[in-house]
FIMAR-616001 format. One record per atom (N, C-alpha, C): residue number from 1; residue in one letter; atom name; x, y, z. Coordinates in steps of 0.02 Angstrom, whole numbers, plus 50000, padded with zeros to 5 digits. Atoms other than C-alpha are relative to their C-alpha. Layout:
BEGIN
SITE pos code site  east north    up
SITE NUM    A   CA     X     Y     Z
...
***
This chain:
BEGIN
SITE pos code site  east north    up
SITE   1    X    N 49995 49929 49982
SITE   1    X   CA 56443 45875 51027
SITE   1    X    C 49971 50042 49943
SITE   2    X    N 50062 49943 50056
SITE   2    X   CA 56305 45991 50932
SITE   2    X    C 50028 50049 49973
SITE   3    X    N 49982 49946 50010
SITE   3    X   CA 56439 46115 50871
SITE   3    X    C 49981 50029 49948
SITE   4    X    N 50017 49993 50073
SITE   4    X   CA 56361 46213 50713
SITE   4    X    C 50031 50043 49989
SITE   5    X    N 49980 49953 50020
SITE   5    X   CA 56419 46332 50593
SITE   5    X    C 49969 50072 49982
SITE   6    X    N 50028 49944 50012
SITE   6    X   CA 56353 46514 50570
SITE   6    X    C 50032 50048 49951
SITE   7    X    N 49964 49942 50075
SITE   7    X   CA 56398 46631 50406
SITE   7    X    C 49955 50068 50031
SITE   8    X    N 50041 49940 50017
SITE   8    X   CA 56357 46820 50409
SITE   8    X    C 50046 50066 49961
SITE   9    X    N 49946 49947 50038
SITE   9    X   CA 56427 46968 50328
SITE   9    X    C 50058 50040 50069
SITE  10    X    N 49964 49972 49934
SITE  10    X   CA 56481 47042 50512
SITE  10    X    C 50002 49923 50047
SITE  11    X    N 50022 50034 49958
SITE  11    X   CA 56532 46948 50654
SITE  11    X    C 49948 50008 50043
SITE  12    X    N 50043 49957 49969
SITE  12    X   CA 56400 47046 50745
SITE  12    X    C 49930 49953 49976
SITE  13    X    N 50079 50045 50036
SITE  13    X   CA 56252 46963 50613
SITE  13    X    C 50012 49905 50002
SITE  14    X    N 49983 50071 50015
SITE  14    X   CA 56336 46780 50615
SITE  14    X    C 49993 49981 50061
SITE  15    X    N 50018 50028 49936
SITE  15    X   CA 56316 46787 50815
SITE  15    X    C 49901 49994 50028
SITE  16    X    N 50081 49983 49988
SITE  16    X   CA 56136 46846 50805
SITE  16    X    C 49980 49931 49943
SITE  17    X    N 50006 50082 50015
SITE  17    X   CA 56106 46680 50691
SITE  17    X    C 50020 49945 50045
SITE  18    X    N 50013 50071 49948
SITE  18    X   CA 56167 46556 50813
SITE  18    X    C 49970 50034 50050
SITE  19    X    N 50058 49996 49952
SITE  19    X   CA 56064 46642 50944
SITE  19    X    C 49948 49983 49985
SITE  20    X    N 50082 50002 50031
SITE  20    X   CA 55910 46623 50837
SITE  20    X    C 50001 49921 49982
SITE  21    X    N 49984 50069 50021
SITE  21    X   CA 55985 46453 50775
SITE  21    X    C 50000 49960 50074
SITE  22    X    N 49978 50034 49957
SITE  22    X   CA 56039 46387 50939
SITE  22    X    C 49932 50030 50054
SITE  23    X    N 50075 49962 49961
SITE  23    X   CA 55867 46463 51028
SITE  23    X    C 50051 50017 50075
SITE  24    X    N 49962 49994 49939
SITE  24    X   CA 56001 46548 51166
SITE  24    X    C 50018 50086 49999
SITE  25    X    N 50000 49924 49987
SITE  25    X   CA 56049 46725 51223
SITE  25    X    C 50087 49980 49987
SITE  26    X    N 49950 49991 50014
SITE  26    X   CA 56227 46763 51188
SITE  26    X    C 50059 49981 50046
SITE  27    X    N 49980 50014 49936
SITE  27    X   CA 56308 46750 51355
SITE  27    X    C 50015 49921 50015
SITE  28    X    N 50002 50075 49991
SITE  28    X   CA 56246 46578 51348
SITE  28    X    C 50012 49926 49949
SITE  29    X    N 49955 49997 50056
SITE  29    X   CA 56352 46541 51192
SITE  29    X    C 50072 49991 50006
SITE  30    X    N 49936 49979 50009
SITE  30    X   CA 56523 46486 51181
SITE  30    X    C 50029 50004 49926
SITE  31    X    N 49997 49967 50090
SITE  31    X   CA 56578 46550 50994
SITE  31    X    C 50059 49999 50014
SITE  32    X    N 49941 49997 50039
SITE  32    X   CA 56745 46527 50898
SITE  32    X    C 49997 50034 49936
SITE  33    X    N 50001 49979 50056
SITE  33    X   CA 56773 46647 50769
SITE  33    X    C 50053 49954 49946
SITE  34    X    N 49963 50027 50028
SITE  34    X   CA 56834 46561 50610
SITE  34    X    C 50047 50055 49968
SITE  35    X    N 49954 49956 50053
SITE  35    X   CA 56963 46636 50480
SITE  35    X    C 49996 49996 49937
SITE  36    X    N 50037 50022 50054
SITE  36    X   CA 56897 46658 50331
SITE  36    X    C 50028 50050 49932
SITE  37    X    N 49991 49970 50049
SITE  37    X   CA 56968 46706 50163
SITE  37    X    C 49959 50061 49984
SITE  38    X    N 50042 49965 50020
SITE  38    X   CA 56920 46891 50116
SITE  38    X    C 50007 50022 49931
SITE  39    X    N 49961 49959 50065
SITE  39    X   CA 56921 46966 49941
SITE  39    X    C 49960 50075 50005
SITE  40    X    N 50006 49942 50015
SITE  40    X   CA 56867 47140 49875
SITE  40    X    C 49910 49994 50004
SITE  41    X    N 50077 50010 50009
SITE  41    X   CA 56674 47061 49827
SITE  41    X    C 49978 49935 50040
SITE  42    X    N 50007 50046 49949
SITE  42    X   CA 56660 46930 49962
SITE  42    X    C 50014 49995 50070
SITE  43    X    N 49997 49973 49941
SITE  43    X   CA 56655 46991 50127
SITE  43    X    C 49955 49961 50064
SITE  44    X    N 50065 50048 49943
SITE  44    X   CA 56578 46875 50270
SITE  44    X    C 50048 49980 50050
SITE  45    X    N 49979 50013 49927
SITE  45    X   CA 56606 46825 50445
SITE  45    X    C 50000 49912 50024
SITE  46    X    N 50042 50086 49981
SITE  46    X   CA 56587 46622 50500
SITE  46    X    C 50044 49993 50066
SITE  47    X    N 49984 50038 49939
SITE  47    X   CA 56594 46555 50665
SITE  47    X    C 49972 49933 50020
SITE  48    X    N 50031 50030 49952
SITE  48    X   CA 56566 46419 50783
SITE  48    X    C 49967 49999 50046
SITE  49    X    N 50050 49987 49927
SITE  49    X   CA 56444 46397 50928
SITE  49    X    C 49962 49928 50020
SITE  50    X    N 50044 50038 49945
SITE  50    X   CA 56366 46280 51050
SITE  50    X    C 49977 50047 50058
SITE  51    X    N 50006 49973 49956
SITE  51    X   CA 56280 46318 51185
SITE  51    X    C 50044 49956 50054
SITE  52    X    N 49936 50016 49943
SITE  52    X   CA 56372 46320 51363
SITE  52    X    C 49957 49937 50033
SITE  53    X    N 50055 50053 49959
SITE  53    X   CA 56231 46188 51421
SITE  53    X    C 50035 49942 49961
SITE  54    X    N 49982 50065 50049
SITE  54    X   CA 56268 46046 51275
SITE  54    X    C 50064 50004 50003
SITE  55    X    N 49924 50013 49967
SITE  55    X   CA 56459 46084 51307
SITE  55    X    C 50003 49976 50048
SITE  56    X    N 49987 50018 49942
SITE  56    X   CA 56456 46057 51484
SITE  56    X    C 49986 49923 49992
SITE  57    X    N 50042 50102 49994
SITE  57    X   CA 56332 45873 51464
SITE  57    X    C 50052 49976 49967
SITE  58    X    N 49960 50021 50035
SITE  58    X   CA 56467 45846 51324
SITE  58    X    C 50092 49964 50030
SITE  59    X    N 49933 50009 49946
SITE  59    X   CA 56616 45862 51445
SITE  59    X    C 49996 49954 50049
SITE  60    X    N 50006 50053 49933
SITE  60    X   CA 56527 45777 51579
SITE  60    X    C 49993 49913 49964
SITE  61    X    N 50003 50079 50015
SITE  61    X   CA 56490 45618 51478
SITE  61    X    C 50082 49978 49968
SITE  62    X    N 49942 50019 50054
SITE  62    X   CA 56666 45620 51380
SITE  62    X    C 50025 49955 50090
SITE  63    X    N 49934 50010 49938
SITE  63    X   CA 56753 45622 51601
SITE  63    X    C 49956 49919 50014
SITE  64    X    N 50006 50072 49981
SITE  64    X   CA 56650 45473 51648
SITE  64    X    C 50006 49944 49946
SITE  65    X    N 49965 50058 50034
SITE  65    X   CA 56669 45366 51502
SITE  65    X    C 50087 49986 50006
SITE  66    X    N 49917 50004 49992
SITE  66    X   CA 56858 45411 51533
SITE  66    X    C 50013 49948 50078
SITE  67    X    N 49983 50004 49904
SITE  67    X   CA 56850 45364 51725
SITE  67    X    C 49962 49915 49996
SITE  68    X    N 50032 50060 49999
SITE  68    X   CA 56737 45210 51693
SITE  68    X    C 50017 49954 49959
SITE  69    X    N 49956 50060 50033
SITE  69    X   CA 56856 45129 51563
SITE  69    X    C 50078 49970 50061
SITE  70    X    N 49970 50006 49948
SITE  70    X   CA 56961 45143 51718
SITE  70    X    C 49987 49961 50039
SITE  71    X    N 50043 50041 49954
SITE  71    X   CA 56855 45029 51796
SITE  71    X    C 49967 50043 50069
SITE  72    X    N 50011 49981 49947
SITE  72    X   CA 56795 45152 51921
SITE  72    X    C 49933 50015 50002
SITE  73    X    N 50065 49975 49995
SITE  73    X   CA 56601 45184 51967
SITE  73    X    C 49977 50072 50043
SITE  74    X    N 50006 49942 49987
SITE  74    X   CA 56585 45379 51990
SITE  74    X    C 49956 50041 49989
SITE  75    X    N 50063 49955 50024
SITE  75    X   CA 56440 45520 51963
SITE  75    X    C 50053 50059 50016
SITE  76    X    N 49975 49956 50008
SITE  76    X   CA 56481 45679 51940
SITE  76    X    C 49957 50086 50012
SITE  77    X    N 50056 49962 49975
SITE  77    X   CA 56411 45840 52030
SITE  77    X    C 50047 50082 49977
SITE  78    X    N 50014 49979 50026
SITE  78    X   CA 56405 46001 51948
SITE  78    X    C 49998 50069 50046
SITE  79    X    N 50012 49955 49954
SITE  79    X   CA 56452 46170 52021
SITE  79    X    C 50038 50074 49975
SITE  80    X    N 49947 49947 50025
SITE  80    X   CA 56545 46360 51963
SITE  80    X    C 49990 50031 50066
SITE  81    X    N 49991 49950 49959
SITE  81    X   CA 56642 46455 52041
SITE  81    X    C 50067 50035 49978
SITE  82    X    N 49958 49939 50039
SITE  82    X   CA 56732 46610 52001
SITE  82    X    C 49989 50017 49925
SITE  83    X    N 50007 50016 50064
SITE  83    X   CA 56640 46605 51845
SITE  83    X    C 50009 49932 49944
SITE  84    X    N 49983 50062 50018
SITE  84    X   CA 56720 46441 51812
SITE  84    X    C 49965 49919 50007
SITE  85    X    N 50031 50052 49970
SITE  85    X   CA 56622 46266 51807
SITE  85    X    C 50069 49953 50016
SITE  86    X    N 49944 50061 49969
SITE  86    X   CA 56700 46133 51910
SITE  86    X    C 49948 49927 49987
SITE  87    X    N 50037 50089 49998
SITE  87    X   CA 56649 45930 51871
SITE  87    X    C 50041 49986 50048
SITE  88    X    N 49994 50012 49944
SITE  88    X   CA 56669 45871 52045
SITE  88    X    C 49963 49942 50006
SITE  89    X    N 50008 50042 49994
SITE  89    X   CA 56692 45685 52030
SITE  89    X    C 49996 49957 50076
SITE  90    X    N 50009 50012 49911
SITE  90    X   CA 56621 45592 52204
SITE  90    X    C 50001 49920 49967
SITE  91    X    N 49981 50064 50007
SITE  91    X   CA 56688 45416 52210
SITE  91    X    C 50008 49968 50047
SITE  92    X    N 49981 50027 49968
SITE  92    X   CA 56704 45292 52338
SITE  92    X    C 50096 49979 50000
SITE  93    X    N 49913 50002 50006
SITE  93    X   CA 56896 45256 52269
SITE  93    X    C 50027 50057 49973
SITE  94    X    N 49976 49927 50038
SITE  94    X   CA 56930 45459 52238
SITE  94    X    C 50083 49987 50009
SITE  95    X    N 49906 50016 50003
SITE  95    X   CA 57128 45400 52283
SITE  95    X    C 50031 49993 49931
SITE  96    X    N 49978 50001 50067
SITE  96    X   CA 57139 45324 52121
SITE  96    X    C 49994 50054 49950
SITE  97    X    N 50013 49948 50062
SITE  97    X   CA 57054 45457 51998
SITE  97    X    C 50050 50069 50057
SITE  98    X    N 49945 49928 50017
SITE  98    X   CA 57167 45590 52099
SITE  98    X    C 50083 49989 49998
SITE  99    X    N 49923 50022 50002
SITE  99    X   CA 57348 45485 52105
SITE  99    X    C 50037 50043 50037
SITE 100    X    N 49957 49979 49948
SITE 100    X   CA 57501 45536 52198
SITE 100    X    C 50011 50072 49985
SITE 101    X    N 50014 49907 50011
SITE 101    X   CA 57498 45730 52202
SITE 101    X    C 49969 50019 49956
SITE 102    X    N 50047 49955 50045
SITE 102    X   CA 57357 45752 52100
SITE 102    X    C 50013 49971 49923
SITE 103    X    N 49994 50009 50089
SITE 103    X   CA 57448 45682 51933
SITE 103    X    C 49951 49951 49956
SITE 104    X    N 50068 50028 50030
SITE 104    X   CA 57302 45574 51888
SITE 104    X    C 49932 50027 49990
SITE 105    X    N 50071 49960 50025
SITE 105    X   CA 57149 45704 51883
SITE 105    X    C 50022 50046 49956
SITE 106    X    N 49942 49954 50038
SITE 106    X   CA 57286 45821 51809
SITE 106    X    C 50002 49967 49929
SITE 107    X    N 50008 50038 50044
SITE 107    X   CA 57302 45696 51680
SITE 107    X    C 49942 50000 49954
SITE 108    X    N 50057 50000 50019
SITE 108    X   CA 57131 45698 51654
SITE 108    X    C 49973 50044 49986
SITE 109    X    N 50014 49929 50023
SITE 109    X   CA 57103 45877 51657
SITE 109    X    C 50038 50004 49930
SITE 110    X    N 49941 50000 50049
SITE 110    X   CA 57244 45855 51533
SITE 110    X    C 49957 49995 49931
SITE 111    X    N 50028 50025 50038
SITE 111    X   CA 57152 45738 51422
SITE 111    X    C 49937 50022 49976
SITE 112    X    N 50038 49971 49998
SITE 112    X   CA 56986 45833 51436
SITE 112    X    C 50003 50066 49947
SITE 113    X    N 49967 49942 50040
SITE 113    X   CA 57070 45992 51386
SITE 113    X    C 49991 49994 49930
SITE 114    X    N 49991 50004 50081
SITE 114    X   CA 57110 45912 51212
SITE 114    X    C 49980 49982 49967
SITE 115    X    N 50092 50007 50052
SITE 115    X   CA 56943 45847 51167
SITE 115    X    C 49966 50050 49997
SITE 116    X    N 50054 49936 49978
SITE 116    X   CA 56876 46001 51230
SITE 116    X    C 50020 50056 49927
SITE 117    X    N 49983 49971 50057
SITE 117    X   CA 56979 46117 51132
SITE 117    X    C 50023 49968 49930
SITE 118    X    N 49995 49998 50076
SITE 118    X   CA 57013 46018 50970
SITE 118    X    C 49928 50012 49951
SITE 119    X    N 50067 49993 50027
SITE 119    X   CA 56822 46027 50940
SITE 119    X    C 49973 50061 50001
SITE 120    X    N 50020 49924 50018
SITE 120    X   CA 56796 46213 50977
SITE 120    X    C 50041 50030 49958
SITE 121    X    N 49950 49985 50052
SITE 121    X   CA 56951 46244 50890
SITE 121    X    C 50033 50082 50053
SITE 122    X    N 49971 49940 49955
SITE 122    X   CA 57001 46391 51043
SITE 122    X    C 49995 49960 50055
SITE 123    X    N 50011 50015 49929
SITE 123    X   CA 57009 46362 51250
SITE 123    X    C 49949 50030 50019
SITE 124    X    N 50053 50020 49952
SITE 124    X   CA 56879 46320 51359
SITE 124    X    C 50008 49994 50067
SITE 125    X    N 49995 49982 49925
SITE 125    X   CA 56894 46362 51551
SITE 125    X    C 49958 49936 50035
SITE 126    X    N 50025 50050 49955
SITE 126    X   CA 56843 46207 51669
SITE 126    X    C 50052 49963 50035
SITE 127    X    N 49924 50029 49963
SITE 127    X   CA 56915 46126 51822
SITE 127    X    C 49954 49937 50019
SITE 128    X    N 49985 50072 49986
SITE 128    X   CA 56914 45923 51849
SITE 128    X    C 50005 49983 50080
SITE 129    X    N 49959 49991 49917
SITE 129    X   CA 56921 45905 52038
SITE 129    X    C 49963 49913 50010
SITE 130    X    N 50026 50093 49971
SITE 130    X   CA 56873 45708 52138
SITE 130    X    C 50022 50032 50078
SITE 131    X    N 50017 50010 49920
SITE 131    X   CA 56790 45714 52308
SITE 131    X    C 50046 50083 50028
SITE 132    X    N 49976 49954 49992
SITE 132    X   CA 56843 45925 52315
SITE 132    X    C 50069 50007 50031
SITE 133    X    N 49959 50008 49966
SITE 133    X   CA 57031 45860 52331
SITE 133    X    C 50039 50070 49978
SITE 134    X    N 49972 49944 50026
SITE 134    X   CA 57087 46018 52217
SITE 134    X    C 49964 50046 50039
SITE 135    X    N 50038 49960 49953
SITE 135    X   CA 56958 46123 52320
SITE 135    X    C 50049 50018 50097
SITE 136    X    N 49966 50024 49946
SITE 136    X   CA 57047 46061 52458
SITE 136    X    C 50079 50010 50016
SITE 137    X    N 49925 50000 50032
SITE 137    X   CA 57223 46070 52397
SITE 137    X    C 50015 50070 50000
SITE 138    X    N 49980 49904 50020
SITE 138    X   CA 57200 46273 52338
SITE 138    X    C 50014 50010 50060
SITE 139    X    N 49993 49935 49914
SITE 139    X   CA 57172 46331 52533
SITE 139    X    C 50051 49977 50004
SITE 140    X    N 49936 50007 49969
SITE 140    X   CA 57323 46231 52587
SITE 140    X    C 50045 50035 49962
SITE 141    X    N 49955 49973 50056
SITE 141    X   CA 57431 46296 52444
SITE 141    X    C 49989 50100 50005
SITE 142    X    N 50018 49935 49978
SITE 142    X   CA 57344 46480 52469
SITE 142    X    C 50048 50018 50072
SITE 143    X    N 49969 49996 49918
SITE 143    X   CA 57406 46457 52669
SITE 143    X    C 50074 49992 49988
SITE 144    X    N 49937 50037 50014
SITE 144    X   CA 57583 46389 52617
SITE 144    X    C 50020 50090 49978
SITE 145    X    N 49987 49923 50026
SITE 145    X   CA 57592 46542 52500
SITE 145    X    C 50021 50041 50040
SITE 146    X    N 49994 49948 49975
SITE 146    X   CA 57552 46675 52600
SITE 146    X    C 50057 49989 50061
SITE 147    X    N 49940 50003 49963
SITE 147    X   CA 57663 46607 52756
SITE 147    X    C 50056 49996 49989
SITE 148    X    N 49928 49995 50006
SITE 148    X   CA 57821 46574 52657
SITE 148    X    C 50023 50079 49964
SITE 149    X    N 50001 49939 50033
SITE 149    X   CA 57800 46735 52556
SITE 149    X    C 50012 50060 50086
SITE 150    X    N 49989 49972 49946
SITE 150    X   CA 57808 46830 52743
SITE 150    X    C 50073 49964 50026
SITE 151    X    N 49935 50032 49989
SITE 151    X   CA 57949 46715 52798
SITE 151    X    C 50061 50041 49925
SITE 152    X    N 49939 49984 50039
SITE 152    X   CA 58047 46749 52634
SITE 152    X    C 50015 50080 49992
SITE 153    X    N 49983 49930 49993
SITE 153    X   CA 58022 46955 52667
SITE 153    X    C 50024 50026 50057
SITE 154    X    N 49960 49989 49919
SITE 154    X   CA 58063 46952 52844
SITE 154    X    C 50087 49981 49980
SITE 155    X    N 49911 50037 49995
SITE 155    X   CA 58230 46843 52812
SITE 155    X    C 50035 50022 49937
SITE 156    X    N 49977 49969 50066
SITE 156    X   CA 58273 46917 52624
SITE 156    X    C 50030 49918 49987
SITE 157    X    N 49974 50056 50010
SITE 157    X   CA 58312 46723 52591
SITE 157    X    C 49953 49969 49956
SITE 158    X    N 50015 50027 50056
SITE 158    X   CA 58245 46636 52436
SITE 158    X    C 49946 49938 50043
SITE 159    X    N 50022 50067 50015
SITE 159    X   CA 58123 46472 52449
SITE 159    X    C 49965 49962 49978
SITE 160    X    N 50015 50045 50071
SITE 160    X   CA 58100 46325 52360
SITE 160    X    C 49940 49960 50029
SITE 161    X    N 50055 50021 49985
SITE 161    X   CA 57935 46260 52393
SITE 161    X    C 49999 49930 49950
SITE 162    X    N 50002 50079 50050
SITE 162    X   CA 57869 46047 52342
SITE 162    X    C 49998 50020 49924
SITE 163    X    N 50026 49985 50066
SITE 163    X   CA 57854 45997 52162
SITE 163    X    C 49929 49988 50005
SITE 164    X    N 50078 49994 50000
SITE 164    X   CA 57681 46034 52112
SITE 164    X    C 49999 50012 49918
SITE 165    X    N 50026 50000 50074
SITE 165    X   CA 57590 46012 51937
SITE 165    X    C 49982 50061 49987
SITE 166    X    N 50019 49915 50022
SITE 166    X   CA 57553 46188 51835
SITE 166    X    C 49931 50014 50043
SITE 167    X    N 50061 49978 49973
SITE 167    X   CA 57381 46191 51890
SITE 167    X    C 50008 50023 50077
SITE 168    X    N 49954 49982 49928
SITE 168    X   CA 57468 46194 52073
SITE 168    X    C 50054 50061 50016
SITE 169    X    N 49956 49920 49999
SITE 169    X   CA 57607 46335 52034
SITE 169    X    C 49969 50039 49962
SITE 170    X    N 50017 49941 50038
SITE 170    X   CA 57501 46441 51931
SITE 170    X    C 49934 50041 50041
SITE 171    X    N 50018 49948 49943
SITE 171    X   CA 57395 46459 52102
SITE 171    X    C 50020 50040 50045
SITE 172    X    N 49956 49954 49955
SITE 172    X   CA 57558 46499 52202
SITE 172    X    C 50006 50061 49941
SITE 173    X    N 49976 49927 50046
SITE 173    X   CA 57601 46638 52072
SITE 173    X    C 49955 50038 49983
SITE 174    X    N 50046 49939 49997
SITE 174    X   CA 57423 46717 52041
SITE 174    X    C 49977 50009 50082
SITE 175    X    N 49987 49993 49945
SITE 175    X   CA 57419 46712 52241
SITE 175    X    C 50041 50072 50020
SITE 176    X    N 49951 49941 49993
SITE 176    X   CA 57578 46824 52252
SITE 176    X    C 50021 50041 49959
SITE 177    X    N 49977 49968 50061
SITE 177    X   CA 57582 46897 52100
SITE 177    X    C 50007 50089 50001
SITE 178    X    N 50012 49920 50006
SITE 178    X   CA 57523 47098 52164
SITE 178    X    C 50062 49989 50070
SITE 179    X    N 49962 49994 49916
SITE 179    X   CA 57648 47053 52326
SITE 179    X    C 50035 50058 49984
SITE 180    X    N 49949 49945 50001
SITE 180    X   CA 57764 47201 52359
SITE 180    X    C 50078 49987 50021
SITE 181    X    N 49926 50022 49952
SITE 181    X   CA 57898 47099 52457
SITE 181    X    C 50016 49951 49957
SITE 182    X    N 49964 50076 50027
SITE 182    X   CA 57900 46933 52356
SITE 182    X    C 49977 50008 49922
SITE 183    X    N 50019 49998 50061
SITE 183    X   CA 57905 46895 52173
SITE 183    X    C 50018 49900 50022
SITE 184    X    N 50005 50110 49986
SITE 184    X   CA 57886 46667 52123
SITE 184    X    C 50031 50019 49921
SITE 185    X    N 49975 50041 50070
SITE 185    X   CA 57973 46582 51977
SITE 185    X    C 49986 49933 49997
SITE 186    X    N 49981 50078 50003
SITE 186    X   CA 57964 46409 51917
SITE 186    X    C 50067 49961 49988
SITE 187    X    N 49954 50019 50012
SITE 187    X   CA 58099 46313 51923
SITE 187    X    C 50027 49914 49979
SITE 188    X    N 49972 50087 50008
SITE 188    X   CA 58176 46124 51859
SITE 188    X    C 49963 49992 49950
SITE 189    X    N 50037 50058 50039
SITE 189    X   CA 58101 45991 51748
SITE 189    X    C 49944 49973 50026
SITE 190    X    N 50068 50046 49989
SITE 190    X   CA 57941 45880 51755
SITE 190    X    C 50008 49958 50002
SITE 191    X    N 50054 49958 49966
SITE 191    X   CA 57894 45799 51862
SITE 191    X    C 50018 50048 50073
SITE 192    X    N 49960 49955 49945
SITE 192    X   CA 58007 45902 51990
SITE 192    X    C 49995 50067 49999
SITE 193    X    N 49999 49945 50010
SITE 193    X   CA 57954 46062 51945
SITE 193    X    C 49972 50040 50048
SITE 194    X    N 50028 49992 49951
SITE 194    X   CA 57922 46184 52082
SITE 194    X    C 50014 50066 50005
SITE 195    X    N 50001 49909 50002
SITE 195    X   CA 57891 46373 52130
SITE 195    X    C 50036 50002 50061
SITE 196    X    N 49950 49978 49964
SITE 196    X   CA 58030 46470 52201
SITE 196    X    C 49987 50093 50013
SITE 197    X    N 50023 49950 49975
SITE 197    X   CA 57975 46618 52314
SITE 197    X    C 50053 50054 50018
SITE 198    X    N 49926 49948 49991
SITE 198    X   CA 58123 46770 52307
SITE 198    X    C 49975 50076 50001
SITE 199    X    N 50026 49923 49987
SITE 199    X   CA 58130 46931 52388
SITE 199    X    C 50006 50046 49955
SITE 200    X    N 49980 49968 50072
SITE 200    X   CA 58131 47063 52257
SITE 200    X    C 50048 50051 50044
SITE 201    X    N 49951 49950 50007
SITE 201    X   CA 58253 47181 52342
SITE 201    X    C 50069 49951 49991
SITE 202    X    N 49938 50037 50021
SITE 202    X   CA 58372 47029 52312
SITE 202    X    C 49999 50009 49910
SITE 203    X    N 49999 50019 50076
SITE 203    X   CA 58317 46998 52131
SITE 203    X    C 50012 50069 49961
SITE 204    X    N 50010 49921 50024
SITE 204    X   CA 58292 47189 52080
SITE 204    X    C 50079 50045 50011
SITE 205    X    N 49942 49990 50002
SITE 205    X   CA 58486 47209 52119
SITE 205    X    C 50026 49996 49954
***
């Protein structure tokens, strides 16, 4: 992973060096500002930077060496959305790389995550999906949402929806999050942990 370092007196001049360094426009830059001792006569800026191209190839070769010590033979196809890139592993055995509710790509998103960020040294936005089962997964979970969220304002009655991994309740809750009738919580331990959909003229009592 090509990550280099950039010095300048501003952060402003230390980003315009890895543009000129990294032959890239800014945008197309992901940068970590460091923290850098200041004194009275030593005043300077240093960051990190790769570009978002040599990150991505970086990410994509780390998931298949992960998936192929697994014994599994997978390629990996290449797509954003919502601003976000997705590696969208296509496998003949996608069962295995996504395990029983997902906790095996989850895992892997997991593991991804913490190569990703111990080397930029901040977070890095990317989603892990096999054979678009998370693609696949959001709408149902979107649909679930919105129908129990109407059910639980009609009936003023609380409910407790499956357990689902964070990446799973943190779509029910930015889902309903502007609702006017329903507010979500998480509730329990891991791996039983699961969003609980409550009317707010109950909770707001």
């Amino acid at each position: 992973m090509n990550i280099q370092t950039f010095v300048g007196k501003t952060k402003e001049e230390a980003i315009i060096k890895a543009m000129e360094g990294l032959n890239a426009k800014e945008d197309e830059l992901v940068i970590t500002e460091k923290e850098v001792k200041k004194s009275l006569f030593n005043k300077k800026a240093e960051i990190i930077a790769i570009t978002k191209t040599e990150l991505n190839n970086s990410i994509k070769e780390f998931i298949l060496k992960v998936v192929r010590d697994m014994g599994i033979n997978a390629k990996i196809e290449t797509k954003t959305k919502e601003d976000t890139i997705v590696f969208n592993l296509i496998a003949p055995d996608a069962s295995i790389l996504i395990g029983k509710n997902g906790r095996t790509i989850e895992a892997l998103q997991n593991v991804t995550n913490q190569m990703v960020n111990t080397n930029l040294e901040s977070y890095y936005r990317f989603i892990i999906d096999a054979n678009d089962y998370k693609a696949k997964r959001r709408m149902r979970l979107e649909k679930t949402a919105k129908y129990t969220a109407k059910e639980v304002a009609k009936t003023k009655v609380e409910a407790h929806l499956e357990p689902m991994n964070s990446y799973e309740r943190r779509i029910i809750h930015n889902i309903l999050t502007n609702s006017k009738d329903v507010m979500t919580e998480s509730e329990g331990e891991e791996p039983n942990r699961h969003v609980v959909i409550k009317p707010k003229e109950v909770t707001e009592k």
